[in-house]
N, C-alpha and C positions, 0 to 999 in steps of 0.2 A: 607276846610279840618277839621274847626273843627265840624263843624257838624258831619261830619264821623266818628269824633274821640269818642266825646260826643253818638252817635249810639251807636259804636260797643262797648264802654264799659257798655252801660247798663242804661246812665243813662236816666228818668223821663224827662218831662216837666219842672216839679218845680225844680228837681236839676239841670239842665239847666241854668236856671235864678238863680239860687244861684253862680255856679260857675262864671256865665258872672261880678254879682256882685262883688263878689273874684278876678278877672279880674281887677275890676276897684277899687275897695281900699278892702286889702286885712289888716285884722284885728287881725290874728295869728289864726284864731279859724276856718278855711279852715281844718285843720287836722282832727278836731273832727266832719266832717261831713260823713254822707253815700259817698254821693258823692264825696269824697275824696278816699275814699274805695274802690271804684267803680273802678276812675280811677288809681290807684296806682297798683291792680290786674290788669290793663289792661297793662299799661307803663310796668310792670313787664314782664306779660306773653307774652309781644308782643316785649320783649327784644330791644325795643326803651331807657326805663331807665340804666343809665350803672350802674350797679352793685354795685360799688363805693356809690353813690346816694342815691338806694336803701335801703345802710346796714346804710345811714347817716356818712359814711367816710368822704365824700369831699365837700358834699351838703347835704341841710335840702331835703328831697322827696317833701314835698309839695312845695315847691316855684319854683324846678325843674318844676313841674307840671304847674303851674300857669304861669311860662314864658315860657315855651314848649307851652302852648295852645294860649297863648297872640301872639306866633311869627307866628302860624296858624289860624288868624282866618282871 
């Protein structure tokens, strides 16, 4: 599944291996990547992310992200 997931939002080869990176020790600076970008438009537009998340209410977005993809892969 993440493969699918990693497809349909867009990303690259190399952002691939960055996120898988981010996956395994995660550094705070995952936000400040394209690839963060990529998939947070995707989580968003694919109404997977709960809104909450999103606006950074109840959860940071990225780490959402990062253990959302960690539980699929």
């Amino acid at each position: 599944m993440f493969d699918q997931i990693v497809k349909d939002a867009g990303l690259g080869i190399t952002e691939i291996a960055l996120v898988k990176s981010y996956l395994e020790d995660d550094d705070g600076r995952f936000v400040e990547t394209k690839a963060y970008e990529k998939l947070f438009d995707y989580f968003c537009n694919s109404d997977e992310m709960p809104y909450d998340v999103a606006k950074c209410r109840s959860a940071e977005p990225d780490g959402w992200i990062l253990e959302y993809l960690s539980r699929h892969m």
